[in-house]
Structures are given as structure tokens and as C-alpha cells.
N, C-alpha and C positions, 0 to 999 in steps of 0.2 A: 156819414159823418167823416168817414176816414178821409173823402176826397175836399170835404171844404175846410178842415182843419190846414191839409197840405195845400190850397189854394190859396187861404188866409196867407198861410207863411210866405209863399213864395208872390204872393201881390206885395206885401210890405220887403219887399226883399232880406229875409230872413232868414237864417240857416235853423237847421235844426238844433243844431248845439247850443244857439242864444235861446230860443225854445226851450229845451230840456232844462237850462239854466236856471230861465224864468219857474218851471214847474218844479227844479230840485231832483231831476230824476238824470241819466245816464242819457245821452245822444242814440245809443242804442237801441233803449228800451222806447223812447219817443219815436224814433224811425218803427217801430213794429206798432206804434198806435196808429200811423199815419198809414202803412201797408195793412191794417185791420186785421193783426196777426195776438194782438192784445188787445183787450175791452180796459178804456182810458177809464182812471177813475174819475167821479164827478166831482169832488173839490176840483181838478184838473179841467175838466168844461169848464166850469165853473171862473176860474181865474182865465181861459182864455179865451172868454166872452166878456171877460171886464178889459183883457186886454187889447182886444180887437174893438170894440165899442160895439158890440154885435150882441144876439141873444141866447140865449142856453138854446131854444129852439129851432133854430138857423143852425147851430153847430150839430144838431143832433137830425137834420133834417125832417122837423116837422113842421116850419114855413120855409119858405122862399125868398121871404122878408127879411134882409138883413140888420136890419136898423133895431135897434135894442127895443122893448115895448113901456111906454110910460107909466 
């Protein structure tokens, strides 16, 4: 998960700080969910699978399917 969160961001050209923003948390603490040094909470998936137009299970690595599911 760690590595398509940060692949998300950085295809939308994104920093982490607009990230953390959107999530309400410190630039910091966001960079160690991306290094998989902290377990992200899931309201946190959660909002950046709405944000990305992607699926909780794409971000959590359990398809390959990005595309949200109908």
C-alpha cells in the first residue's frame, strides 16, 4: 500500500504536504505512512480513494484494478 499511495501522489503531481492537508494530519506523520513506518488509518484510505477516483482495494493492494468498483 505504502508504495501506491506514494505513486498516486506523485503521478497527480502532488506533494505530500497538499496530501496531509487534505487528510488534516502533519506532512510528517503522512511521509512515515508513505515509508510504512505508521499503519494509515482507514477513514484515511478511505478519503484517498475518493480522492484519487480509485478503490480502497487498489490502495490496500488487494487488486491491480485501479478503477473504483460499481
Amino acid at each position: 500500500m505504502n508504495s501506491r499511495i506514494r505513486d498516486l501522489r506523485e503521478d497527480h503531481d502532488l506533494t505530500q504536504q497538499k496530501i496531509a492537508e487534505l487528510l488534516h494530519c502533519d506532512q510528517s506523520l503522512y511521509s512515515k505512512y508513505e515509508r510504512g513506518e505508521r499503519m494509515i488509518p482507514l477513514d484515511f484510505i478511505v478519503t484517498l480513494a475518493r480522492f484519487y477516483g480509485t478503490s480502497v482495494d487498489y490502495l490496500l493492494g488487494l487488486t491491480d484494478v485501479p478503477k473504483p468498483y460499481r
